[in-house]
N, C-alpha and C positions, 0 to 999 in steps of 0.2 A: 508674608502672603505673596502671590506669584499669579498674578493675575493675568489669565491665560486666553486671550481673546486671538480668533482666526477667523475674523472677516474678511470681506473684501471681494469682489465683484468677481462674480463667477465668469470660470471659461466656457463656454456654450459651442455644443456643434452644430454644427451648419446643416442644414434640411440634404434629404437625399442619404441613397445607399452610400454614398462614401464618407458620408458625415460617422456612419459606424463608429463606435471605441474601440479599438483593438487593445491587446492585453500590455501591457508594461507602461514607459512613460508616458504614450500617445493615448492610450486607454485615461490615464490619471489627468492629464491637461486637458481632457474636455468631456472629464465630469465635473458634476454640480460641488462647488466648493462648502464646507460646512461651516456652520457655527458649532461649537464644542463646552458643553457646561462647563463648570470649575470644577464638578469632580471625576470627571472624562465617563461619567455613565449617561451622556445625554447628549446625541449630535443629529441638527438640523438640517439638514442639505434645503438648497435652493432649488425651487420651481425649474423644472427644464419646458426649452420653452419648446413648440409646436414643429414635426420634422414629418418625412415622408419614410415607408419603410418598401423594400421588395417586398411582394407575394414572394411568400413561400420561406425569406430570408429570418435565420433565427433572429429572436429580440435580442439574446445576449452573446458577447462574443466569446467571454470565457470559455473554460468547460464547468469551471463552478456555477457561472452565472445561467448558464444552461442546464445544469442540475437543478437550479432554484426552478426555473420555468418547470422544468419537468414535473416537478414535486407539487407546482401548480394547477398543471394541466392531467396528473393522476390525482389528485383532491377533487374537480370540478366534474362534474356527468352533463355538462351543457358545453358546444362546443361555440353556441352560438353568443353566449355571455363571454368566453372566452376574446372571441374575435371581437366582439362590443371591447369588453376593455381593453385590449389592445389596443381597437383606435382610438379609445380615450387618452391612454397613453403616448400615443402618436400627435395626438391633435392638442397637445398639454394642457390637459385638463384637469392635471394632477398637483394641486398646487404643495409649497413645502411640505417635505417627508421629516417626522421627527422618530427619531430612534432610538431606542435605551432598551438595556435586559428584560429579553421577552416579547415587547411591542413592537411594533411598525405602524403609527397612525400620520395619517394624511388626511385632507380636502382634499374632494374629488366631484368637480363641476358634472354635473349630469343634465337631465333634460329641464331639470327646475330652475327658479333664478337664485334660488338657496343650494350650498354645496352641500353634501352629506360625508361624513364624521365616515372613512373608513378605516376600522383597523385588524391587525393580525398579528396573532401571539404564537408565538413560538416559544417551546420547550426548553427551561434552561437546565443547563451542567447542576450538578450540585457540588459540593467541595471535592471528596473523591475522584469523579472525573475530569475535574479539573486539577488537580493533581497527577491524575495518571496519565494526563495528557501533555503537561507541562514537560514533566520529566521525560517523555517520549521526545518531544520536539528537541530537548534540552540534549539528549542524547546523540541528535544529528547534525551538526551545526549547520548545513546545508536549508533544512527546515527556516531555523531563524533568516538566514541570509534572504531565503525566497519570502518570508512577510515582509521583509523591511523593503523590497523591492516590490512590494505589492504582489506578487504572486501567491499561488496555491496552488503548488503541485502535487499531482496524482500521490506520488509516494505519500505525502503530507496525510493526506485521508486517510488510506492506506493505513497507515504509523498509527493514525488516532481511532483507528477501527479494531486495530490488533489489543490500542489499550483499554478497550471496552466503550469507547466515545465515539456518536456518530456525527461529525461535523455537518455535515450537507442533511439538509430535511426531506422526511420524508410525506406521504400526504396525510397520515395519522400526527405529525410533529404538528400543523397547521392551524390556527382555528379560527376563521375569518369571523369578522361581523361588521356591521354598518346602519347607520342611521335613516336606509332607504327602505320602502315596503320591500322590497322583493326579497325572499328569504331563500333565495339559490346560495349554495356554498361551490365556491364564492357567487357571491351578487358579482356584476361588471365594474362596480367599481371598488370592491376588493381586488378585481380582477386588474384592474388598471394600475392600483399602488403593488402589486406583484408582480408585473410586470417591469417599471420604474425603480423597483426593490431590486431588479435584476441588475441594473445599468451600473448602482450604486455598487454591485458588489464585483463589478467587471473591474470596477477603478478600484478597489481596497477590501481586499477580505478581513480587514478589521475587522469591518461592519455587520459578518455573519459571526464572528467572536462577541460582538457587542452585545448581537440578537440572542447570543450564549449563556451573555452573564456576565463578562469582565469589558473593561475597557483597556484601549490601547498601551496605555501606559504603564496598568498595573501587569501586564503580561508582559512587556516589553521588561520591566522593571526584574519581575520575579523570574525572567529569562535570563537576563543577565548575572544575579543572582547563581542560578542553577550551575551555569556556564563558568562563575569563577571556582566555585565547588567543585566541579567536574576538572579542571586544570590544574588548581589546589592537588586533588589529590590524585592525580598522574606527575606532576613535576617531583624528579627525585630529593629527597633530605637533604636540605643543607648539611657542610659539614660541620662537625662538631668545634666552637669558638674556643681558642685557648684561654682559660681560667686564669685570673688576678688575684691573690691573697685581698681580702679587704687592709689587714696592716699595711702594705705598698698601697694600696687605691688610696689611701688618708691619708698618707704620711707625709708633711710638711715638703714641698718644694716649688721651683720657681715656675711662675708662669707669665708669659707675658700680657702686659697690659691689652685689653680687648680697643679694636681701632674705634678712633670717635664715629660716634653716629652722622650718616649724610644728613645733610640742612634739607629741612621741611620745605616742600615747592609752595610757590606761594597761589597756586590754586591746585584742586581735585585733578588728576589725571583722566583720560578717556577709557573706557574699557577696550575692549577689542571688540570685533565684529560678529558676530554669530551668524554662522549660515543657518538655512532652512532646508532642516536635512529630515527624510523619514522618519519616523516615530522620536524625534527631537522635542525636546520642547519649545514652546514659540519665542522665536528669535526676539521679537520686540519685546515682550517682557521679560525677557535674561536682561534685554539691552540696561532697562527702566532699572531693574534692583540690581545689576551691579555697578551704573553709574551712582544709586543710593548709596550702596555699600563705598565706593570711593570717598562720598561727599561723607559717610559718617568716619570714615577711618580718619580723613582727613582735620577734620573737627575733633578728635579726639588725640590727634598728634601738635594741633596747635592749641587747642583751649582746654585739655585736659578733661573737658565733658562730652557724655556721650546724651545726640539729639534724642535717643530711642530711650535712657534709661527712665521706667516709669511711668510710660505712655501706656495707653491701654488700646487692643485692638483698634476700635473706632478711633482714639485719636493718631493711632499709625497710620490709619487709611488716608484721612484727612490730613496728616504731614505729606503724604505721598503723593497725594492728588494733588497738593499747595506746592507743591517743589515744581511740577510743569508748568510752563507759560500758558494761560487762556486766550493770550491777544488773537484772534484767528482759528482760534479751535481746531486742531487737525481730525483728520479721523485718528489717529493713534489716542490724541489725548479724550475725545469722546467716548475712544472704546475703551482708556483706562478707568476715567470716573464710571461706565456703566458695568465693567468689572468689580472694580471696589467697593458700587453702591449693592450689589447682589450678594460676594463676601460677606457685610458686615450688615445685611437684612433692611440696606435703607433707600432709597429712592435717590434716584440721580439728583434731584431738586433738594434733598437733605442736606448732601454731599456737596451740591455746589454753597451754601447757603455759609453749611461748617466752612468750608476752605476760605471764603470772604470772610470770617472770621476769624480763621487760624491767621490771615495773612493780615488784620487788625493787630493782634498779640499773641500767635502760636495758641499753647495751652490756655493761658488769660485770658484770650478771646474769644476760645472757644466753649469756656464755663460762663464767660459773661453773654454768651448766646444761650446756652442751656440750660442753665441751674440761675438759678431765682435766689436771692438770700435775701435775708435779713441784716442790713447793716446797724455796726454801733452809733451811739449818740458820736454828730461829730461834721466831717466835711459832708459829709449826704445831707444834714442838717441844712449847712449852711450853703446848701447848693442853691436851692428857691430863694431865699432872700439875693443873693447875689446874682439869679438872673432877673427878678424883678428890679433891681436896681438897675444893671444895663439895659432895660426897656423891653423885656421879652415879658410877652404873656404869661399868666401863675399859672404852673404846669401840675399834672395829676398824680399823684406821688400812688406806687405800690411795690411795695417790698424794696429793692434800688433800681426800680423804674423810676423816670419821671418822661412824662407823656406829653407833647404841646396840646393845647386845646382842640385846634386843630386835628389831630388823629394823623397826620402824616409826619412828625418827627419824632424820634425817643431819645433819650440819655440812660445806660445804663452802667453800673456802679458796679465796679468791678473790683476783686476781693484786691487786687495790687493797686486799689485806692487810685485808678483810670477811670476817666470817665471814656464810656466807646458812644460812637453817635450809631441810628439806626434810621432806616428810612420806609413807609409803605402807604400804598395808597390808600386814601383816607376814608377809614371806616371796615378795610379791610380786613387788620390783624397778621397782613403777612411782612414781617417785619426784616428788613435784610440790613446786617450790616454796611455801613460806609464809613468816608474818612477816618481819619488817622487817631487812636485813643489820645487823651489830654487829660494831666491832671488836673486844669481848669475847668469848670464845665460852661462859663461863657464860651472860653475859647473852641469846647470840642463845637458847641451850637454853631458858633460865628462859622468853623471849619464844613461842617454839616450843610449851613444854609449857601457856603461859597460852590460847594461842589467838588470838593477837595478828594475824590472818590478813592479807594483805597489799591494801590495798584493792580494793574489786571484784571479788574472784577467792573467796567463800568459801560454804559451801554451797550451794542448789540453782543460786545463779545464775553458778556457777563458766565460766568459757566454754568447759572440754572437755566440755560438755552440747551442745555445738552439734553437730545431726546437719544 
């Protein structure tokens, strides 16, 4: 899995007509930076905050993003909702824009102290046009170069008009709605998130591909694609290889001994660096799964076993998340557990809970967190007698639990015949592993009631702290 997080503190422009975006990289450095789902059909832009505009000066700098206004401003028969949302817009009162095929929905503060829900749907491609469009763009390489560079040039339209696809909307594509009384199309604060829809598409004409139907990366993908097809078949024939009898290919002779294998390093190697390049995928998560990929290659040339054979999705996420240090929390390692915990459908608090378990006994640990059994006649038996003898309180046996009286420790009985200690506040039932498993289960208690906590999982910097 490749868990694909693009946080991080947006670049903001500064108030005033020079705060403008103009179009290429200075346009993209101070737009609002996104968050991006995992399966790139769903991206968040951040709230831009509060700026001053000319009279009279367009809201978008583009010429696309000024196509968007247009197709706004020939949708609306009010000019004065218009100019309302604008300085909604202006005055940012537009709080995050979410985007995915078809939609545009936002918060948008108005004269109440409750926001109202506005959104706009636009018309998406369906596969044919999207196909006839692909191939167009695929046809020009000039096309591609100009997305990857944030652009959309005139030809670009052009090219996707000729193959029956209208990129840029028009005021029939449009269909505003919102959660305010006033049933003007648009209302002002439809008007305000079409506006701010504009800014978005000055920095990345992704964003109106998005509003199309595809995401970045499956167009980027199926671009590339097209393009090796299109080279494939203009590069001329190889020539014809000369032909070997199979009798000579078989036929007994000498060859020399293959050279000894180089000695295994005695730790994983580093990967290399990944930039953060246009339609790339995000540099930190390459970083994360190919230093895995090292650490299992690694493990597989010294110990003959591979960590991954066997493991099932959740327990991959949970080895993955258990391989980063918690001491400290970075933002990288927060935003891998809230990646991993939305992957595999489970809350951050699951994820940290698993990983204090996996880092107990890996696999072991993490069944004696989850799965409940029924143990045979035998040391589970003989666990109650032998902590009544060392002077502990007669704990409450269910299934291979055993519960102190108390309600804040547990011992559970794990199928590798370990005992793991567990700890929660009493009366709770939220039960988090600690300390190290033992086959004694005096010992795991004694280890339990010392504080003996299980590395990197113990006070503030515990990783069910990850919000």
């Amino acid at each position: 899995m490749s868990p694909r997080p693009t946080t991080g503190p947006a670049a903001r422009p500064t108030t005033g007509p020079a705060a403008r975006p103009t179009t290429g990289p200075a346009a993209r450095s101070s737009a609002p930076r996104a968050r991006i789902g995992p399966d790139d059909l769903r991206r968040t832009f951040e709230a831009v905050p509060a700026r001053t505009s000319a009279e009279g000066e367009p809201f978008a700098a583009s010429w696309w993003g000024r196509a968007w206004v247009d197709a706004l401003e020939t949708l609306s028969m009010d000019e004065a909702r218009l100019a309302r949302g604008r300085a909604y817009a202006d005055d940012g009162q537009v709080a995050a824009i979410t985007v995915t095929p078809g939609r545009v929905v936002a918060y948008v503060h108005g004269s109440r102290a409750r926001p109202y829900r506005a959104e706009l749907r636009l018309r998406t491609f369906a596969d044919p046009g999207w196909e006839a469009l692909l191939d167009a763009v695929a046809a020009r390489p000039g096309h591609l170069s100009a997305l990857l560079a944030k652009e959309m040039p005139h030809s670009l339209a052009r090219t996707a008009e000729e193959a029956g696809v209208r990129l840029l909307p028009a005021a029939d594509d449009l269909d505003p709605s919102c959660t305010c009384p006033d049933h003007g199309r648009p209302c002002k604060h439809v008007a305000a998130l079409c506006f701010q829809t504009a800014l978005l598409l000055d920095s990345d004409p992704f964003v109106l591909l998005l509003m199309r139907g595809r995401g970045e990366r499956e167009l980027l993908d199926a671009l590339a694609r097209r393009n090796a097809e299109h080279s494939a078949r203009e590069r001329p024939a190889a020539p014809a290889m000369p032909s070997v009898a199979a009798g000579d290919a078989f036929a007994a002779r000498f060859l020399p001994p293959l050279p000894a294998p180089r000695p295994v390093p005695p730790h994983p190697g580093q990967p290399p660096s990944y930039p953060d390049l246009p339609g790339a995928r995000d540099p930190l998560g390459l970083d994360h799964l190919a230093t895995d990929a090292v650490a299992r290659a690694h493990a597989l040339l010294t110990t003959g076993r591979d960590p991954l054979a066997g493991l099932t999705e959740w327990q991959d996420a949970v080895r993955l998340a258990a391989a980063r240090p918690t001491a400290g929390l970075t933002a990288t390692t927060r935003a891998l557990y809230r990646e991993l915990a939305y992957a595999t459908g489970r809350t951050t608090t699951d994820l940290a809970r698993a990983v204090a378990a996996w880092r107990q006994g890996e696999a072991e640990g993490l069944a004696a967190l989850e799965t409940p059994w029924d143990p045979p006649a035998g040391p589970f038996d003989r666990a109650r007698p032998a902590l009544a003898a060392a002077g502990f309180p007669r704990f409450t046996p269910w299934r291979n639990h055993l519960t102190h009286p108390a309600g804040s420790l547990q011992l559970r009985f794990g199928q590798d015949l370990r005992w793991y200690g567990y700890e929660s506040d009493p009366g709770s039932e939220d039960w988090w592993p600690r300390a190290a498993p033992d086959p004694d289960p005096v010992s795991a208690i004694e280890a339990l009631l010392a504080g003996d906590a299980v590395p990197d999982t113990a006070g503030d910097d515990d990783p069910h702290y990850v919000r």
